[in-house]
C-alpha positions as CSV (number, residue, x, y, z in Angstrom):
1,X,118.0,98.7,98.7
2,X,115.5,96.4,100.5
3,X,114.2,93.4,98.4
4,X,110.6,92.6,98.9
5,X,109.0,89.3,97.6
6,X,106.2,88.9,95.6
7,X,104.7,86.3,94.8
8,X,102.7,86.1,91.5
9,X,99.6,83.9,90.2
10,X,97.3,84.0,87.5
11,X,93.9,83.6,87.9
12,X,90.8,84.0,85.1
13,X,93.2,85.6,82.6
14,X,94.6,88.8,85.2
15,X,98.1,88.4,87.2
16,X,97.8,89.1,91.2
17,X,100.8,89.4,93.2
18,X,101.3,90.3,97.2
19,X,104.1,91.1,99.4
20,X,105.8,88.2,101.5
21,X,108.6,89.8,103.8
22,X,107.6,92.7,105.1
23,X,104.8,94.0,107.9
24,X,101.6,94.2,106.5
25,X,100.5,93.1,103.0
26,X,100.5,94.9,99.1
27,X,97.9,93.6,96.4
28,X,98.2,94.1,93.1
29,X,97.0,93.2,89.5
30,X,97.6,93.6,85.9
31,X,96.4,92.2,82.6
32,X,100.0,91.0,82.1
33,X,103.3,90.7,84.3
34,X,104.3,94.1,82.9
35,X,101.4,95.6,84.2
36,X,101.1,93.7,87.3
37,X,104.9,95.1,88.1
38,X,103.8,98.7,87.6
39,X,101.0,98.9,90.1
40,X,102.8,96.9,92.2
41,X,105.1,99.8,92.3
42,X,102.8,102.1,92.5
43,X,100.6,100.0,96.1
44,X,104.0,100.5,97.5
45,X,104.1,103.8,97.2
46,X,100.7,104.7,98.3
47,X,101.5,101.8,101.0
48,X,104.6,104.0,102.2
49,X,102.6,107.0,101.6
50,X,99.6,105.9,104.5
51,X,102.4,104.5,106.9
52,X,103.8,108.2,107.0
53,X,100.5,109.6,107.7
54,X,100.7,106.6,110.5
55,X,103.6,107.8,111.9
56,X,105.2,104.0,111.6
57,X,108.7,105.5,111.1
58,X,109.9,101.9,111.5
59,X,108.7,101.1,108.4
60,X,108.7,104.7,106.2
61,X,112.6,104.0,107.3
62,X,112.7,100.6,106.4
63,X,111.9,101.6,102.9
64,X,111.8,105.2,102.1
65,X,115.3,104.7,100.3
66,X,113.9,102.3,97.7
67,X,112.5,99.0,97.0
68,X,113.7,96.0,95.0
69,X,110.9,93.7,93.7
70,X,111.7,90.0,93.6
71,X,109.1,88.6,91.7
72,X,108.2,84.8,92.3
73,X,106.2,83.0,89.4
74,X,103.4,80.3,91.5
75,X,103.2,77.8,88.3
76,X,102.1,74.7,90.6
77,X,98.6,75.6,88.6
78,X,99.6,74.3,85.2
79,X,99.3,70.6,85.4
80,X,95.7,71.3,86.1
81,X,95.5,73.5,83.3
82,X,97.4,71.9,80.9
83,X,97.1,68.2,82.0
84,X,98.5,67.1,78.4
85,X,101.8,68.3,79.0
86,X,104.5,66.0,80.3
87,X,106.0,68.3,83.0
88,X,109.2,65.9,83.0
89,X,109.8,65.6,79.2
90,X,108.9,69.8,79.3
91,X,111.9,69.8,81.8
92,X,114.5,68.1,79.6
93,X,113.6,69.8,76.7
94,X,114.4,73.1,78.1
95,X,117.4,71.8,80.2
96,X,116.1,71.9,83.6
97,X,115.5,69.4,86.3
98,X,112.6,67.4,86.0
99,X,112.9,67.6,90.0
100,X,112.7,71.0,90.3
101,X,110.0,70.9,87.2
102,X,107.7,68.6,90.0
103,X,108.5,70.7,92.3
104,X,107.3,74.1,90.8
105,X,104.4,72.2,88.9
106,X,103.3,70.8,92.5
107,X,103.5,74.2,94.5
108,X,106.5,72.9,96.5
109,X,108.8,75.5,94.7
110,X,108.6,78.9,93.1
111,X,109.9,79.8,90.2
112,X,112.3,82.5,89.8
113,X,111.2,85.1,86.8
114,X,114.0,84.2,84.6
115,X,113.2,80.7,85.5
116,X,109.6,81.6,84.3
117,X,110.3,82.9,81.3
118,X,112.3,80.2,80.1
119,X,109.5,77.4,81.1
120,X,107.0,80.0,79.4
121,X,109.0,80.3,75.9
122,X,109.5,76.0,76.3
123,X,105.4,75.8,75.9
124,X,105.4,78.5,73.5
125,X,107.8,76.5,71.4
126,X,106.0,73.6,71.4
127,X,102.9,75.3,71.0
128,X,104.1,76.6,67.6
129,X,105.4,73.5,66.7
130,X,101.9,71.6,67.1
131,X,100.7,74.7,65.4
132,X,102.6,73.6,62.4
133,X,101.7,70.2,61.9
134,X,99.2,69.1,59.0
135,X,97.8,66.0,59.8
136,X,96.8,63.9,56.5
């Protein structure tokens, strides 16, 4: 099975992915990752679909046999939009590098999805933390 990168942002509240490594490009959205992975699936297909009605066999062959989606998070947007957080003290918190934390908060890297997902349920954590707190 082929693997096809996407890379994923977030933009006004809706998730936007497109194809990297293949010819051409795919677009897709969704309200939430979920949904953004479903009609991802689905622009392939009708993608594949208009490249047999193309006759570019290179391609149709390429990936007629199935597709693996490799889904790369953009996160170098969150310092602006959380400019509060300490991306550093975030990283040691949830055990990663406050390197690689830089890196991914500057745009330099991309973060995997698990990757994602564990930064993502870090804030959350701390978000329900703060939550708790009575001040007096």
């Amino acid at each position: 099975m082929k693997k096809i990168k996407v890379t994923v942002r977030k933009e006004n509240g809706v998730f936007w992915g497109n194809t990297e490594n293949i010819e051409g490009i795919v677009v897709a959205e969704g309200k939430n990752l979920e949904e953004l992975k479903k009609n991802m699936q689905e622009a392939f297909a009708f993608h594949l679909e208009e490249c047999e009605k193309d006759k570019d066999w290179d391609f149709v062959n390429r990936y007629k046999k199935g597709v693996d989606f490799v889904y790369e998070i953009a996160l170098d947007g969150i310092s602006q939009q959380l400019p509060e957080l300490n991306m550093s003290e975030l990283a040691r918190r949830i055990s990663i590098s406050p390197v690689m934390m830089r890196k991914y908060a500057s745009g330099k890297s991309k973060a995997s999805e698990k990757r994602l997902l564990e930064i993502q349920n870090g804030i959350r954590t701390i978000g329900n933390e703060l939550s708790q707190i009575t001040l007096l």
